[in-house]
C-alpha positions, 0 to 999 in steps of 0.5 A, a space after each residue: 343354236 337352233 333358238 338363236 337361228 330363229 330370233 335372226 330370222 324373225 328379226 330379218 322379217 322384221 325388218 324387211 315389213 318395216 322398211 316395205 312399210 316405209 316404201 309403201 307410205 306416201 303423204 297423206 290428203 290431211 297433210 296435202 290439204 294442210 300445205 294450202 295454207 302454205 301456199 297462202 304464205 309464201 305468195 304473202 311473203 312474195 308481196 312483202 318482198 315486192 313491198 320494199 325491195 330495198 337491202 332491208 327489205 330484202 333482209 326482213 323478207 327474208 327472216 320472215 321465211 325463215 320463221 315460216 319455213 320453221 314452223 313447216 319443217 316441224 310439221 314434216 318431222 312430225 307427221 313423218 314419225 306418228 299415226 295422223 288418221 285419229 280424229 283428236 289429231 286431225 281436229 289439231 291439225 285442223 287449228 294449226 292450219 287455221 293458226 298458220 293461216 293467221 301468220 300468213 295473214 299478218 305478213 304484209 303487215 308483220 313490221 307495220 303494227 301487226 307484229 303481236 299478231 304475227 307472232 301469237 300465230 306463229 306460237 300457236 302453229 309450234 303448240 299444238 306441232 310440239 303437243 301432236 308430236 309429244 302426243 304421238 311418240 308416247 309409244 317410242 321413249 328414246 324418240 319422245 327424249 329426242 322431241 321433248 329434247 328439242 321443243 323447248 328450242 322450237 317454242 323459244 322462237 315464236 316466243 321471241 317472235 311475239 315479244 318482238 312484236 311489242 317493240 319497235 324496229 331495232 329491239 323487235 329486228 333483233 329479237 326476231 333475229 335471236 328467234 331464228 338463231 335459237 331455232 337454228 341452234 336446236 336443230 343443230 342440238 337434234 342432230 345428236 339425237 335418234 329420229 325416225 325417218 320415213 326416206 319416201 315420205 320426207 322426200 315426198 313432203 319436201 318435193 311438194 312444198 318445192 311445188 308449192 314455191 315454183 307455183 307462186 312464182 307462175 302466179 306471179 308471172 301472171 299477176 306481172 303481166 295482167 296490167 301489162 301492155 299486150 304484145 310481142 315484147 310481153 309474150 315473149 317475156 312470159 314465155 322466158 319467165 316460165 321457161 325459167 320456172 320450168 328449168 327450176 323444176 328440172 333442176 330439182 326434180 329432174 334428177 336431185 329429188 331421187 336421188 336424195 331419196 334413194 341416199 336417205 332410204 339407203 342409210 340404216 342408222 336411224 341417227 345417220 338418217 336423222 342428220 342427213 334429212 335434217 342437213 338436205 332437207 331442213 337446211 338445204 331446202 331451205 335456199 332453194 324455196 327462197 331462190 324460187 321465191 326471189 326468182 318469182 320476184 325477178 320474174 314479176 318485174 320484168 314482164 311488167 316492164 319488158 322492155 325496160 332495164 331491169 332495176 338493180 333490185 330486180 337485177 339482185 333477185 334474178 341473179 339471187 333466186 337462180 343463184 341460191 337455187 344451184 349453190 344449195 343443189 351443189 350443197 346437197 350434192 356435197 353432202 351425199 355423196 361429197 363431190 362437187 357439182 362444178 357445173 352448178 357452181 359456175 352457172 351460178 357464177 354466171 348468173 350472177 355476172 350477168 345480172 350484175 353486168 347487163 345493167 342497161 339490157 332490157 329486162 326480157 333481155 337480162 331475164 333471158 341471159 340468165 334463165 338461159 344459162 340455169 336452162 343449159 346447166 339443167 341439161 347438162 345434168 340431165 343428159 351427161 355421161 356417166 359410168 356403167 351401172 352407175 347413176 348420176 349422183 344428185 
């Protein structure tokens, strides 16, 4: 009895030290200085967009963001579960950086003959993010059968990426399509597996990458408004467009990145947690980085034309990125704690309503519409009411 008492005791220490260790991680300068590259990439896939903004267009942008959300989404996992201070794995780290930024590199030209490169940089960021990964789980067996479960998923898509980039634009279209439904579908498969999840860590690293997006799109701001006639008209489009990336931000960090954490970090279950953060932050996260990104997009055409109507593609990416943004964050919220964020889905109704209607407004005058109705939606949350002791759910 008296052994038994004991080992509980023992176990509880255990466990309290695990999870004071858990609260205490938080991302590392490595893995900061890593996301640069990142930064490099989403604002190419910004250009791409704006390169043709056409239906294909937008549809090509698209899947390059895919891939590329892909590839850092492997790092998050990875770096989450194992020890990076070594010095092999930072000199590895180190090559996938320098990897990741020839993916970006290639972008703008990824459907103009640059497909090969593309996708041999893209295969070579996923090498060596699978090679840490198997490297660094040695240690924990069931975990090492998790990842050498899902690698092959992972590596089968930039292998397809790189194939594609021999053909044409029907085969390769189609083969890098294939690439992004195979990666998907281990990401489905892992969902059945056990990981080891770190709830203050991936919120962080996830929280960041959001950073990374909101920045390009007051970047792109900038970049719109540079060769832009100076007056009123313009800087009061600016002021609108950055109040709109400021609202993007409150509407997730104002109440939705703590609230995921603290839901992540509440679960036990090493697999109830895996699935969790693979569904709100792998796959979830993923419409909110494109909304800002076509947001940047809407932003950039209507403070280099403000008084202009905003054209339909313009139109498309307002209403989309605000659009994406609300409907992943009602998404998220269904997922935690399985109600629905009615406000969000009507702003987003909205949002798309009006850019749809408005066709003649000038684009300071549509932007404004639009970035006004995400503004009152993120107050809304932000200041309601709620129960006694409780929070608002995210």
């Amino acid at each position: 009895m008296a052994e038994d008492v004991e080992a509980r005791i023992e176990a509880a220490v255990e466990e309290r030290v695990e999870e004071a260790l858990e609260e205490e991680r938080r991302t590392s300068y490595l893995e900061l200085f890593f996301d640069l590259v990142f930064v490099y990439a989403i604002t190419q896939v910004t250009s791409l967009v704006l390169s043709d903004t056409s239906a294909a267009g937008f549809g090509r942008s698209l899947v390059v963001l895919l891939l590329l959300w892909w590839a850092w989404s492997a790092y998050a996992w990875m770096t989450n579960a194992i020890d990076i201070e070594d010095r092999l794995t930072r000199v590895l780290m180190f090559a996938g950086m320098a990897a990741a930024f020839m993916t970006a590199f290639a972008i703008p030209d990824a459907y103009e003959g640059e497909g090969v490169w593309f996708g041999a940089s893209l295969l070579a960021v996923l090498v060596v993010c699978i090679f840490l990964y198997l490297r660094g789980t040695r240690g924990d067996p069931e975990l090492l059968r998790s990842v050498a479960r899902l690698a092959p998923f992972f590596l089968a898509g930039p292998i397809l990426v790189l194939v594609g980039g021999f053909f044409g634009d029907g085969v390769r279209d189609g083969l890098w399509i294939a690439a992004i439904v195979v990666t998907f579908a281990g990401a489905l498969d892992a969902g059945g597996r056990t990981w080891r999840v770190s709830a203050s860590h991936f919120a962080e690293r996830h929280g960041l990458f959001v950073i990374i997006a909101l920045g390009e799109s007051i970047i792109a701001i900038g970049i719109g408004a540079a060769e832009a006639h100076r007056d009123l008209a313009l800087v009061g489009t600016m002021l609108v467009a950055l109040l709109g990336s400021f609202a993007l931000w409150g509407a997730y960090f104002g109440y939705v990145a703590g609230a995921i954490e603290r839901a992540l970090g509440g679960l036990r279950d090493p697999a109830e947690r895996g699935r969790l953060a693979r569904d709100v932050f792998t796959f979830l996260h993923l419409p909110m980085i494109a909304g800002i990104v076509l947001f940047a997009v809407a932003a950039k055409k209507a403070v280099g034309h403000p008084e202009d109507p905003l054209s339909g593609a313009g139109r498309f990416a307002l209403a989309a990125g605000i659009g994406l943004m609300l409907l992943a964050l009602a998404g998220g919220r269904w997922r935690v704690v399985r109600s629905i964020a009615w406000g969000r889905l009507l702003a987003a109704a909205a949002v798309i309503v009006a850019a749809a209607a408005l066709t003649d407004l000038a684009a300071v005058g549509v932007l404004a519409v639009c970035v006004g109705i995400l503004t009152l939606e993120v107050l809304y949350e932000t200041f309601r009411p709620t129960r006694p002791g409780r929070r608002a759910p995210g």
